[in-house]
TIVO-2410 file (N, C-alpha, C; in nm, 3 decimals):
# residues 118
REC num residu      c1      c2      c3 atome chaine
REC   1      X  -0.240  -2.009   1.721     N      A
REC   1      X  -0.273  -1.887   1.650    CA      A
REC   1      X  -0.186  -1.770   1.696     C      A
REC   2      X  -0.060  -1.753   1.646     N      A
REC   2      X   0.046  -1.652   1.722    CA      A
REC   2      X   0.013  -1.559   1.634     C      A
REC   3      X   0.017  -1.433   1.669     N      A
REC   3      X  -0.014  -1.331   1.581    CA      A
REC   3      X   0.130  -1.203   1.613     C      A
REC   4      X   0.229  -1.170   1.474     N      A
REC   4      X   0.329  -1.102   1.558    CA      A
REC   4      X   0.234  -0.933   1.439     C      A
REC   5      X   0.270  -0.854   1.544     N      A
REC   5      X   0.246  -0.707   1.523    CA      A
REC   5      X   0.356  -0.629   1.569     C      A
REC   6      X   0.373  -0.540   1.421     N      A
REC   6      X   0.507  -0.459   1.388    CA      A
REC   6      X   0.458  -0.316   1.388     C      A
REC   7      X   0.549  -0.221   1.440     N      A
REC   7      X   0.533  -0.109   1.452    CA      A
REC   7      X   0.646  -0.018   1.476     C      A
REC   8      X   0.638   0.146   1.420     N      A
REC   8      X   0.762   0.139   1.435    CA      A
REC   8      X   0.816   0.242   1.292     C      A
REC   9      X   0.735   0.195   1.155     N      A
REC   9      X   0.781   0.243   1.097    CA      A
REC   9      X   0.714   0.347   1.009     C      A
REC  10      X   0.788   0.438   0.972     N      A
REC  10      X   0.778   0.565   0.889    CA      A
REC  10      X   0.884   0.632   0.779     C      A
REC  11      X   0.900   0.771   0.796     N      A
REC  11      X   0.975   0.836   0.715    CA      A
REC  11      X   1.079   0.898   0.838     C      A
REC  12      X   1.241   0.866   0.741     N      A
REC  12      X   1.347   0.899   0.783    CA      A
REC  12      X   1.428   0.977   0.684     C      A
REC  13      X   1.521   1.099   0.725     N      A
REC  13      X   1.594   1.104   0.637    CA      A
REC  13      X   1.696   1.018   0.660     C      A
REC  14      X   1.795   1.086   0.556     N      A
REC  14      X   1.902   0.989   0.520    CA      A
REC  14      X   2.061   0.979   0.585     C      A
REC  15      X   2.058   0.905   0.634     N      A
REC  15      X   2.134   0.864   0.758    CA      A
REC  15      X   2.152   0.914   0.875     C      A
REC  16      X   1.959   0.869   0.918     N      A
REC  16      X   1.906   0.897   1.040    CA      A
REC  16      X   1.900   0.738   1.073     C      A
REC  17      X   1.790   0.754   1.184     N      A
REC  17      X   1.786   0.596   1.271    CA      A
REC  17      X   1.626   0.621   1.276     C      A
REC  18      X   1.566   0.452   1.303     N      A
REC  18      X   1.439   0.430   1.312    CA      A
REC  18      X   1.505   0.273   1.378     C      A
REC  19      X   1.340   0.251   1.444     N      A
REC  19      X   1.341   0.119   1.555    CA      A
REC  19      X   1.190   0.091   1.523     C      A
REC  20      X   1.256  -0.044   1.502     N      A
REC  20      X   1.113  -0.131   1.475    CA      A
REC  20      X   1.130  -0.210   1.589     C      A
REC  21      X   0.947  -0.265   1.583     N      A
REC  21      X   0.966  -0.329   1.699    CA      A
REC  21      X   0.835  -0.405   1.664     C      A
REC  22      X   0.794  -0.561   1.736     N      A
REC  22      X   0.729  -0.661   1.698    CA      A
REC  22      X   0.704  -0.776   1.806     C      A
REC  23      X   0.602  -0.761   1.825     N      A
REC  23      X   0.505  -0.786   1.962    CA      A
REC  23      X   0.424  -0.949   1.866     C      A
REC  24      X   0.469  -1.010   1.980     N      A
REC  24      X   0.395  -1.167   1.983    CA      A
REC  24      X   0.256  -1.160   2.074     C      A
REC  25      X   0.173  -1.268   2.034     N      A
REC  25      X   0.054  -1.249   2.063    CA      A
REC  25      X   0.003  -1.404   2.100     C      A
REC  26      X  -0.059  -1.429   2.169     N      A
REC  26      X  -0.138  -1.581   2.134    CA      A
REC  26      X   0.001  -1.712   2.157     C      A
REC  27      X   0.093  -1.654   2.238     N      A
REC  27      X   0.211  -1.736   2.292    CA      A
REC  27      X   0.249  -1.689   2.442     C      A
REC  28      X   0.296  -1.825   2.495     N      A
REC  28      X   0.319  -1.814   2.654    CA      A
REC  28      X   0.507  -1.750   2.642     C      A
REC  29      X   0.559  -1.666   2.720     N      A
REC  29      X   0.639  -1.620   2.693    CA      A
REC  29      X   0.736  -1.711   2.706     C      A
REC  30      X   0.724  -1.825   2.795     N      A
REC  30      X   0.795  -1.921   2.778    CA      A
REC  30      X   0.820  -1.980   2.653     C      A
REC  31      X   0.697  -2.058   2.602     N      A
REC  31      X   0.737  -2.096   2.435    CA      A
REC  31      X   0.780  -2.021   2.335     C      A
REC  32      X   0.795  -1.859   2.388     N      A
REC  32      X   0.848  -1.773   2.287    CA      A
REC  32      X   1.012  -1.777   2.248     C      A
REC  33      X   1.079  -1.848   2.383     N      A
REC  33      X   1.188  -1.863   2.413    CA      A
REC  33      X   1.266  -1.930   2.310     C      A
REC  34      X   1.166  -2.036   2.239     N      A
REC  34      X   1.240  -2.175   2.153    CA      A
REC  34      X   1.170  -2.075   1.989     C      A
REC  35      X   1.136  -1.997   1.966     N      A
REC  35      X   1.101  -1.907   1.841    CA      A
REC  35      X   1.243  -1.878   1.772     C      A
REC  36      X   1.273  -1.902   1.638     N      A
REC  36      X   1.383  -1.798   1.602    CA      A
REC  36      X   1.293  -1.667   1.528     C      A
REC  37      X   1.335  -1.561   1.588     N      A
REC  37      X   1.274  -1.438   1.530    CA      A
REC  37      X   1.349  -1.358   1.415     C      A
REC  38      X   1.303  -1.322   1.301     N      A
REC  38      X   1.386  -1.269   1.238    CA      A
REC  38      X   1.285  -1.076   1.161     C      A
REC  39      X   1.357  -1.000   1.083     N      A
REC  39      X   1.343  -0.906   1.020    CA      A
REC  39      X   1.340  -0.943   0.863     C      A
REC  40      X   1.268  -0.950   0.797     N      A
REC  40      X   1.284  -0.945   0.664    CA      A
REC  40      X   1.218  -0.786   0.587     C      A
REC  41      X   1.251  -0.783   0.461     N      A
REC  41      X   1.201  -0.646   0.413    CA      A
REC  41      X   1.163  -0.686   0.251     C      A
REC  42      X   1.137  -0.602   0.246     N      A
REC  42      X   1.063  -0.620   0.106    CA      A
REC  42      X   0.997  -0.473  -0.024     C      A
REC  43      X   1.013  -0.473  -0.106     N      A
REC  43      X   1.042  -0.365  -0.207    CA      A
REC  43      X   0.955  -0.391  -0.338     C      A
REC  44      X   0.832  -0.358  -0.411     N      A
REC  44      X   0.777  -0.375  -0.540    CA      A
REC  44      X   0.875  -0.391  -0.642     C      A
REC  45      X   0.813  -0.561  -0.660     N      A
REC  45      X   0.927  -0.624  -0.818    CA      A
REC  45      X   1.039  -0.656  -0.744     C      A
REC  46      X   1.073  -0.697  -0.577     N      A
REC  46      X   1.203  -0.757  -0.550    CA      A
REC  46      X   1.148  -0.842  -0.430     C      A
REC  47      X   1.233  -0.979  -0.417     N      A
REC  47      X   1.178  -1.051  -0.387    CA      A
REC  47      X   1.210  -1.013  -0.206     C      A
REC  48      X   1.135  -1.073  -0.124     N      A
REC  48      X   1.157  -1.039   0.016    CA      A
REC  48      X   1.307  -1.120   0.064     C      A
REC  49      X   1.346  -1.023   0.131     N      A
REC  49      X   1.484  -1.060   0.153    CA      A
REC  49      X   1.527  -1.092   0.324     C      A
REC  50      X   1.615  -1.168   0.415     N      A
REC  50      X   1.593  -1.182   0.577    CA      A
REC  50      X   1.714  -1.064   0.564     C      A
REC  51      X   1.658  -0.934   0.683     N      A
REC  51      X   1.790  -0.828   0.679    CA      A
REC  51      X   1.840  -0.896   0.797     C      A
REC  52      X   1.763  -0.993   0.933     N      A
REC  52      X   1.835  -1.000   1.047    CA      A
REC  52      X   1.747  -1.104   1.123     C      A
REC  53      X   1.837  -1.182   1.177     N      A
REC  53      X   1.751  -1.301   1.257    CA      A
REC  53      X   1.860  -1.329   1.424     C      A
REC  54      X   1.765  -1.376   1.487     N      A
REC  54      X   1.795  -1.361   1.638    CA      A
REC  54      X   1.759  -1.568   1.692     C      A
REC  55      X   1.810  -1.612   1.708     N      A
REC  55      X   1.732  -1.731   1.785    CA      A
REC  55      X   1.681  -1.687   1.958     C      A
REC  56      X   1.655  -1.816   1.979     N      A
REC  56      X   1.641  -1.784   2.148    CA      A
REC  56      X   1.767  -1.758   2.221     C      A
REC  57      X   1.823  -1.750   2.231     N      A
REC  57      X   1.967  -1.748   2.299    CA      A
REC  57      X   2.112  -1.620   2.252     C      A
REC  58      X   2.015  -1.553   2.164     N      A
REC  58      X   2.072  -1.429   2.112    CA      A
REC  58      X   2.173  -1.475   2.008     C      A
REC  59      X   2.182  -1.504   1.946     N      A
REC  59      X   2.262  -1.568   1.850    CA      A
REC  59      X   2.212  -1.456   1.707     C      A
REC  60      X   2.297  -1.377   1.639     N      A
REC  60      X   2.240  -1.305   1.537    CA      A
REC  60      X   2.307  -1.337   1.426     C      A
REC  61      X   2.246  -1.293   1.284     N      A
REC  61      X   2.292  -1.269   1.218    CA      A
REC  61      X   2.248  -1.151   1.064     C      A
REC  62      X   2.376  -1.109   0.982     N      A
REC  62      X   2.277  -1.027   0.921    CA      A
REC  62      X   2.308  -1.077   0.721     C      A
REC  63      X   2.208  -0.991   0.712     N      A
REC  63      X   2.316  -0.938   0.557    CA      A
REC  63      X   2.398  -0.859   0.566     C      A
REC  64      X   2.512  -0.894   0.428     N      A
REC  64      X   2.565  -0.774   0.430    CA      A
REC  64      X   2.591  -0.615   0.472     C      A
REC  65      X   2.453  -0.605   0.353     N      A
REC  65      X   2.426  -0.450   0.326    CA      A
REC  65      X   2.395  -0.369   0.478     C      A
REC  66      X   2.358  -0.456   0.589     N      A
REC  66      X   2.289  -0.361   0.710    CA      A
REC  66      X   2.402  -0.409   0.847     C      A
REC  67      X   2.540  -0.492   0.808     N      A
REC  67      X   2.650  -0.525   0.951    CA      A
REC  67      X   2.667  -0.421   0.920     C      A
REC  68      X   2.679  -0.393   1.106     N      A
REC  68      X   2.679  -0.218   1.139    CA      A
REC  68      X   2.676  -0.150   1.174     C      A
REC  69      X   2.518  -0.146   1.093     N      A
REC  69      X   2.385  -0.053   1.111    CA      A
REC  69      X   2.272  -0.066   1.182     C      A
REC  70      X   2.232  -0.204   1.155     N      A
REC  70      X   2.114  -0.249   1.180    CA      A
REC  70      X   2.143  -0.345   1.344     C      A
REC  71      X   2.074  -0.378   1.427     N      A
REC  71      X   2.090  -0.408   1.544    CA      A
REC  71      X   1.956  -0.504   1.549     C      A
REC  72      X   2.004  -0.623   1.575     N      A
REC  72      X   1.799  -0.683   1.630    CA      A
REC  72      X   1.822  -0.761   1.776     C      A
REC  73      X   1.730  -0.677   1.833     N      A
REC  73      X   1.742  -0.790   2.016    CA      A
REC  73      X   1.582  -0.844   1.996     C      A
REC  74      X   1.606  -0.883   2.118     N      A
REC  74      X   1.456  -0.922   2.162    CA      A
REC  74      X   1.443  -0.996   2.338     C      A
REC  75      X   1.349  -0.992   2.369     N      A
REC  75      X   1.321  -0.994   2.479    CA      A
REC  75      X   1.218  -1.105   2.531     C      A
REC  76      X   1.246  -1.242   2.577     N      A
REC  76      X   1.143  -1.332   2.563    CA      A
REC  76      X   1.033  -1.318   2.682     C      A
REC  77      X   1.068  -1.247   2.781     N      A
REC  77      X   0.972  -1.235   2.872    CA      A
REC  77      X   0.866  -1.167   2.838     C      A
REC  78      X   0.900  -1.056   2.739     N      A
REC  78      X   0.820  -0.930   2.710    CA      A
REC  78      X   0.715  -1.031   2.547     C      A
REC  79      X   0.771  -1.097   2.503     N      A
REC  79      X   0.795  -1.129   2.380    CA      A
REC  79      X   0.774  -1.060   2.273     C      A
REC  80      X   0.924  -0.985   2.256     N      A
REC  80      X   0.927  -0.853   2.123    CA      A
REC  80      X   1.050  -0.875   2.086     C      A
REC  81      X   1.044  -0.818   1.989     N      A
REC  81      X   1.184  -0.855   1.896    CA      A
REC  81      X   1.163  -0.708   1.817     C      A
REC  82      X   1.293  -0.617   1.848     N      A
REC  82      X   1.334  -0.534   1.804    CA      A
REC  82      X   1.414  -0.490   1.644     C      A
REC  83      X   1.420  -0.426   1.571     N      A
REC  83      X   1.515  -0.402   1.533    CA      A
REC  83      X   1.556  -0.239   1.448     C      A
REC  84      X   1.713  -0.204   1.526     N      A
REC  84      X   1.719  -0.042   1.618    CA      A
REC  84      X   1.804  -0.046   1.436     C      A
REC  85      X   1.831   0.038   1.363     N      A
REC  85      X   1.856   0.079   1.213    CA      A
REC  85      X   1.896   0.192   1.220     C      A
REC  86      X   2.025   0.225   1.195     N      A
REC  86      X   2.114   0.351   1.189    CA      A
REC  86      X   2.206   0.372   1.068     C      A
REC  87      X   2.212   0.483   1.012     N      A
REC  87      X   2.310   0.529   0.937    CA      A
REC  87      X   2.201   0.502   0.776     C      A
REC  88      X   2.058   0.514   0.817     N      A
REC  88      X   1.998   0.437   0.727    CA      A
REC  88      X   2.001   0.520   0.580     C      A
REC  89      X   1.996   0.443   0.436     N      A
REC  89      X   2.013   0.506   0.339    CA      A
REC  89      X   1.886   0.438   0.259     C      A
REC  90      X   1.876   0.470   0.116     N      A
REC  90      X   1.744   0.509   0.013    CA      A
REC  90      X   1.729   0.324  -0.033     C      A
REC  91      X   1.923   0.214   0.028     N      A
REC  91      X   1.864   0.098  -0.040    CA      A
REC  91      X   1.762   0.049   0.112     C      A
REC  92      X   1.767   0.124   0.203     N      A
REC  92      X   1.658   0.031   0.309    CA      A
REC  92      X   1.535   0.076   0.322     C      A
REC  93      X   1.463   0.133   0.221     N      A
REC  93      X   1.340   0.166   0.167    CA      A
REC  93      X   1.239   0.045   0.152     C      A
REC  94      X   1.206   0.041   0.233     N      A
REC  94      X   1.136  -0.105   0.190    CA      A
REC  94      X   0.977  -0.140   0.307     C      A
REC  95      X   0.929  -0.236   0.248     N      A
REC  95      X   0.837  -0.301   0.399    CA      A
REC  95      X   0.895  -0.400   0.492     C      A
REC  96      X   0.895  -0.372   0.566     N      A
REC  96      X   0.953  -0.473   0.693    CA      A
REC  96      X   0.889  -0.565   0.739     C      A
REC  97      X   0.937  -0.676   0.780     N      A
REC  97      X   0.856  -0.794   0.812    CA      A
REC  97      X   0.884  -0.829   0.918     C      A
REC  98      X   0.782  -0.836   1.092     N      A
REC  98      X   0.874  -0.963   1.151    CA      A
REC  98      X   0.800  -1.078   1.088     C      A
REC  99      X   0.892  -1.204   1.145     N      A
REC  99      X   0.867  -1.300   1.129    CA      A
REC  99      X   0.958  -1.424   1.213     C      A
REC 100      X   0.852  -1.531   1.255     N      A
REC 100      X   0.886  -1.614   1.371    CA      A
REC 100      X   0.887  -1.806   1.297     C      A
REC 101      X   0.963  -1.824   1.340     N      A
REC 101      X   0.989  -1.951   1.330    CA      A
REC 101      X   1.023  -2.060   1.414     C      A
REC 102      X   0.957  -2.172   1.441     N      A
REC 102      X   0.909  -2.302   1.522    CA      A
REC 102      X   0.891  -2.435   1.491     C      A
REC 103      X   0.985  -2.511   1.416     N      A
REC 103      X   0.992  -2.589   1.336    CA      A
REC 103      X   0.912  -2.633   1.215     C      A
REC 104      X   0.859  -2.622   1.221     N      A
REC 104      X   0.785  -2.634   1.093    CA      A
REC 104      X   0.671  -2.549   1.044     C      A
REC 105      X   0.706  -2.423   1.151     N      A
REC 105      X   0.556  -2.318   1.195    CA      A
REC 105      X   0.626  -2.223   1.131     C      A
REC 106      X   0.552  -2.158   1.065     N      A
REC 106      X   0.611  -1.974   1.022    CA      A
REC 106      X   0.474  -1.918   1.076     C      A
REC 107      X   0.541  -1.766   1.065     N      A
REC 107      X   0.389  -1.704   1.131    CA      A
REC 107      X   0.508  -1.544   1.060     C      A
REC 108      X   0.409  -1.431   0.976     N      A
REC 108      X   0.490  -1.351   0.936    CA      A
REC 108      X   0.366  -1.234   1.000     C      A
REC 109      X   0.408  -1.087   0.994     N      A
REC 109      X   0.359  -0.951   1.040    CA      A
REC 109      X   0.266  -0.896   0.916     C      A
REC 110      X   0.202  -0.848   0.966     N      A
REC 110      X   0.180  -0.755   0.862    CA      A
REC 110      X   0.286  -0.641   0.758     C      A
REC 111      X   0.357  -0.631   0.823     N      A
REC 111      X   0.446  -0.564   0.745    CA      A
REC 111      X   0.454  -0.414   0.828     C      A
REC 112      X   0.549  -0.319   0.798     N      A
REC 112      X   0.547  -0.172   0.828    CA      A
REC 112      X   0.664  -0.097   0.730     C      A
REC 113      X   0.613  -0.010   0.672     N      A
REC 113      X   0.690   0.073   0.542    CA      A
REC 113      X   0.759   0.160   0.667     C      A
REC 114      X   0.881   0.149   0.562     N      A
REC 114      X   1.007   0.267   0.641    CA      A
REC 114      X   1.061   0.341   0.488     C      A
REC 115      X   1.040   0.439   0.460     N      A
REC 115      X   1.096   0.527   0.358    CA      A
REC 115      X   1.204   0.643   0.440     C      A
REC 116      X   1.319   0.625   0.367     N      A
REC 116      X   1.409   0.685   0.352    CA      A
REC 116      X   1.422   0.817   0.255     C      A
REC 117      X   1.468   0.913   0.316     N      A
REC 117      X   1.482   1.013   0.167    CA      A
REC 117      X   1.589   1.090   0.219     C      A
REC 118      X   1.649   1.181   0.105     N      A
REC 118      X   1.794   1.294   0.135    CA      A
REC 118      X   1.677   1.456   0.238     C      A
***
């Protein structure tokens, strides 16, 4: 029963910075180690999209739209998975997701809205 909780997000203007951040629960920090953690986001009428994923061993990668900008670490001792968002503009308006993966296990956040404006 892993439970990840996201926090972190609000209102930014426009090409400011915001840091999310996403706390594991109901895991030994050891088994957090073999997790790939990722960021996804999500927008009314568009489908949820991965902005950034991390394995255990720091290995990243992104979309497009956020090489950059967007930054995701994480920390297996602590077990949190970050992700630091700069230069941010009106397309990264969205709900944010963490979300963890374990072979055949997903486990996703509640979500946290980050609005952007000029």
């Amino acid at each position: 029963q892993v439970q990840l909780v996201e926090s972190g997000g609000g209102s930014v203007q426009l090409g400011g910075s915001l840091r999310l951040s996403c706390e594991a629960s109901g895991v030994i920090g050891g088994s957090f180690r073999a997790f790939i953690m990722a960021w996804y986001r999500q927008v009314p009428g568009k489908q949820r999209e991965m902005v950034a994923e991390i394995t255990g061993d720091d290995k990243t990668r992104y979309i497009d739209s956020v090489k950059g900008r967007f930054t995701i670490s994480r920390d297996n001792y602590k077990k949190m998975v970050w992700l630091q968002m700069t230069s941010l503009n009106s397309e990264d308006t969205a709900v944010y997701y963490c979300w963890r993966k374990w072979g055949s296990m997903v486990v996703w956040g509640q979500g946290t809205q980050v609005t952007v404006s000029s």
